[in-house]
C-alpha positions, -999 to +999 in steps of 0.1 A: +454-655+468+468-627+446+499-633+424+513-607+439+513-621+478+552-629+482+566-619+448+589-594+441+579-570+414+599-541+401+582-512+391+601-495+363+594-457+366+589-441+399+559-414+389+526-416+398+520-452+386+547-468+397+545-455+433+503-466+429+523-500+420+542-507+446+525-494+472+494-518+459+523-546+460+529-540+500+496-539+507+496-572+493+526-589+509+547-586+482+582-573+481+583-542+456+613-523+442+616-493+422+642-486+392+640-447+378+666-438+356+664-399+367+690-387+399+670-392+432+663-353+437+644-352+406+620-379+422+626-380+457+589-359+466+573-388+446+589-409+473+568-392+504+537-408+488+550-447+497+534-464+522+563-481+536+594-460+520+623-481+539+607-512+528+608-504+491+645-509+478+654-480+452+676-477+428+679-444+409+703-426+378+696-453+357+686-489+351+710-519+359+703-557+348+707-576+381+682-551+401+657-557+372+666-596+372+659-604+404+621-599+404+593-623+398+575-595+377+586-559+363+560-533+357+565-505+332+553-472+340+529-456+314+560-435+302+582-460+300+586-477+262+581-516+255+607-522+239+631-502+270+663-515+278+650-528+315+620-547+295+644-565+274+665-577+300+635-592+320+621-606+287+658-624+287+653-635+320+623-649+316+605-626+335+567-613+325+571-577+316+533-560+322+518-521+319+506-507+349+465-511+338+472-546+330+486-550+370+458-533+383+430-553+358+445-581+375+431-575+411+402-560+397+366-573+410+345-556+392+332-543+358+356-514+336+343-493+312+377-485+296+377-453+271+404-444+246+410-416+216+426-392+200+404-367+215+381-361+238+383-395+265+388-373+291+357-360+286+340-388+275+353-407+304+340-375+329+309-382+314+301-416+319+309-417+354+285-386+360+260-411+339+271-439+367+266-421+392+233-405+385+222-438+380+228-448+418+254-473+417+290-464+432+318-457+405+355-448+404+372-428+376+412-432+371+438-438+348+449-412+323+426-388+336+455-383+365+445-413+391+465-444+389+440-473+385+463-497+406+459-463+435+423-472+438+419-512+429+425-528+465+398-508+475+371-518+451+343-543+456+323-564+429+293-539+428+316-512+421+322-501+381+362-485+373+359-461+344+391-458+329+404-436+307+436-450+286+460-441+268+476-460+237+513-460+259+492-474+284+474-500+261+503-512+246+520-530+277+482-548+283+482-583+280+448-602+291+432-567+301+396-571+292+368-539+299+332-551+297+323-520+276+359-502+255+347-468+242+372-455+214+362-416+203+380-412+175+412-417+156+437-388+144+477-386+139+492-382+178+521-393+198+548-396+166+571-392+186+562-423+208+553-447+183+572-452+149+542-446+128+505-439+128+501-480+123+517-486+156+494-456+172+465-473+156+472-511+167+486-499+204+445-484+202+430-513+191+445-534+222+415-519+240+392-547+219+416-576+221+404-601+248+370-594+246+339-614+240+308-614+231+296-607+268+313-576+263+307-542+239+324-523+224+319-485+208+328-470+178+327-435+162+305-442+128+325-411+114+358-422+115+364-447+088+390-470+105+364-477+136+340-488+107+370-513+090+369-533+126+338-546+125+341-579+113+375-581+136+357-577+169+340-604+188+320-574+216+286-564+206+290-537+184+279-502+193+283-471+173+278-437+179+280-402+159+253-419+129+245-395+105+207-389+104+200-407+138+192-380+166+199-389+202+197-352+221+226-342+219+250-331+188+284-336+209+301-369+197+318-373+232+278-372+247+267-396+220+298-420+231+290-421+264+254-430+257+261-458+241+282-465+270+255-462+293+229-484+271+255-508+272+250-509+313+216-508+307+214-466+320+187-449+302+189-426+276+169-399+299+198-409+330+222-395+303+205-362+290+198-353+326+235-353+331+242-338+300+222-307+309+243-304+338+275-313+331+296-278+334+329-297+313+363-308+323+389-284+338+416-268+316+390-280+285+382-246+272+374-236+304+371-199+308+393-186+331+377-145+335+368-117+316+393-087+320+386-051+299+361-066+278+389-098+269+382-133+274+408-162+288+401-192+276+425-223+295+423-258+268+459-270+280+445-301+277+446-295+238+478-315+229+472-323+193+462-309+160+426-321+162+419-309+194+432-274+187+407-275+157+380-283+180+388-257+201+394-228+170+358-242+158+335-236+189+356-199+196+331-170+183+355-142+186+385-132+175+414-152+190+442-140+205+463-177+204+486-193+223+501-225+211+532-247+210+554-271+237+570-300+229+564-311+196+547-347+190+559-347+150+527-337+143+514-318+110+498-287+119+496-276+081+460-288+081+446-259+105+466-234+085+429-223+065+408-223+097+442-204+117+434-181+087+403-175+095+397-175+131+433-160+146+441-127+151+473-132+164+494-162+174+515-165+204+540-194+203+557-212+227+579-238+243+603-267+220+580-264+191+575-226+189+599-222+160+575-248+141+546-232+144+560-197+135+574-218+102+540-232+096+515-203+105+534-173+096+523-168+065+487-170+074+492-148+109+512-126+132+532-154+154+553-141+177+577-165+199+585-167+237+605-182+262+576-186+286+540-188+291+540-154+309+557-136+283+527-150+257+498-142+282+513-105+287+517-101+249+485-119+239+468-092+265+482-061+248+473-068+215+435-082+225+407-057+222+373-057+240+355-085+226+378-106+216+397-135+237+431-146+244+434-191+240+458-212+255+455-239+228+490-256+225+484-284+204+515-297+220+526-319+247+536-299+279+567-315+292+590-293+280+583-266+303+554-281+328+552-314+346+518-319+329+490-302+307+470-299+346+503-280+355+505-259+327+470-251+327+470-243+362+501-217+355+481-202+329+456-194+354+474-182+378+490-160+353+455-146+341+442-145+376+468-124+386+468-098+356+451-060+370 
């Protein structure tokens, strides 16, 4: 019987998740409730997507202590914070306060390859299902990548594997959660403004390892010197990838991560490069948009920190044309200021943090600041000359003006699909 089947549980957080959550919940013959703290008409479309919406009992413009007391279990939306105000009053009630992975591991029936980072999980996590799949057996890919795990786990059976890409907000609400193989890519500053330090960041990542065993694995980047500091911490075999001096066919560290993922299911090495050959990358991960009057759009929305705008400045051959900024994640962009030197032409800036990165680039390059993302592609098109290519890059979160980085990526699109 599920510990769900005639329990109330309250789902704190009434995006994608939460409604995954509670629908999962009536589905199981549970009773399932929903506390947002936005007005209803900021929500209500989210709404459409329950399977029983009069059965679900709502309550909206904030968070009250008997709604959130009267449950037998409260689950906290990815964007919701642990230490939240409805978290502590179930924690005084004596309630157990879990993430939404952690409610869907706990219906899982079948193996989770579970991959976090920095950078680059989203691909990584593309990957390795590709790698899955090529290799015959029947896989589902969910989580941060935009599909609620807890969407897809009633459906699952036991010869199924979930690949899961995660997120350190999602991490740090897990409790038993426990993926047969945990892929971590890398580890750089991200989400300051989240977590009170890069400590916190670093031990809500390391949650991916915690209830492991040595039945499990788990895969580290040899090039980042805190992956190499765990290894007398961690009870999972011990994979890494990224060695210097060791070739495996490929030179991308995301390709050699999901390798070692693959070995680790016992895929073959040759499963993997044929894939690898193939794979055409993730959308709105420099994914080139067209070519107009000899000018190249380039959409890598999905950039939303420093390191991944350096990857993207690194593998651009021409001169860029860049557009940048959103809402800011207290990040220090100061380190890209010699390759921004170097590569940039001219620097577009956007959104909440577009004032920062005038302040930190502008002495290394044109930046000019807008109010919107038109306003940037229109001016990053007049100053671009044949041969050279206009970036979205923001290096930001995308919340202040978009729903999502998918959103704003597909504006950006739309915006360069529509220029004549």
């Amino acid at each position: 019987m599920s510990f769900v089947k005639g329990k109330t549980v309250t789902v704190i957080g009434a995006a994608r998740s939460g409604i995954a959550v509670a629908n999962a919940v009536l589905r199981l013959g549970g009773a399932a409730k929903i506390s947002e703290s936005k007005p209803l008409d900021e929500f209500s479309g989210r709404l459409k997507e329950l399977s029983d919406p009069v059965g679900v009992r709502i309550e909206h413009g904030g968070h009250t202590k008997a709604f959130i007391q009267d449950s037998d279990y409260v689950v906290l939306s990815p964007g919701v914070r642990q230490d939240a105000q409805p978290a502590a009053w179930a924690r005084q009630h004596g309630l157990e306060v879990m993430g939404e992975v952690e409610f869907a591991f706990r219906l899982c029936p079948c193996p989770i390859v579970a991959v976090t980072g920095s950078n680059g999980k989203t691909t990584t996590s593309t990957v390795i299902a590709e790698i899955i799949k090529a290799a015959g057996r029947t896989v589902v890919l969910c989580g941060n990548i935009g599909s609620p795990f807890s969407k897809h786990v009633l459906d699952l059976r036991p010869s199924d594997t979930v690949v899961l890409e995660i997120s350190s907000f999602q991490l740090e609400s897990t409790i038993r959660f426990k993926p047969f193989v945990a892929v971590w890519t890398n580890f750089s500053q991200n989400h300051l403004d989240r977590h009170k330090d890069l400590k916190e960041y670093f031990d809500a990542k390391t949650r991916i390892f915690a209830n492991q065993d040595e039945h499990d694995f788990a895969v580290l980047n040899f090039q980042t010197p805190e992956h190499r500091k765990l290894v007398t911490k961690l009870k999972a075999n011990l994979l890494f990838f990224n060695i210097p001096d060791k070739p495996v066919g490929t030179d991308n560290p995301n390709y050699m991560a999901a390798m070692q993922a693959a070995h680790a299911l016992g895929i073959s090495g040759e499963t993997c490069l044929k894939v690898f050959s193939e794979f055409k990358g993730v959308e709105h991960r420099l994914e080139f948009v067209r070519q107009l009057e000899g000018v190249d759009y380039i959409n890598d929305s999905k950039s939303t920190t420093v390191e991944a705008g350096r990857w993207a400045l690194e593998r651009m051959n021409k001169p860029i044309m860049m557009i940048c900024g959103g809402l800011d994640k207290h990040l220090d962009y100061a380190p890209l200021k010699a390759l921004v030197a170097r590569k940039v032409k001219r620097m577009e800036a956007i959104g909440q943090a577009r004032e920062i990165m005038k302040a930190t680039f502008s002495d290394v390059v044109a930046v000019d600041t807008f109010m919107s993302l038109e306003e940037a592609v229109k001016a990053a098109r007049a100053a671009a000359r044949p041969g050279e290519c206009v970036l979205l890059s923001p290096m930001c979160a995308s919340f202040d003006m978009f729903t999502d980085y998918e959103h704003r990526g597909a504006c950006f699109k739309e915006i360069v699909n529509g220029l004549t």
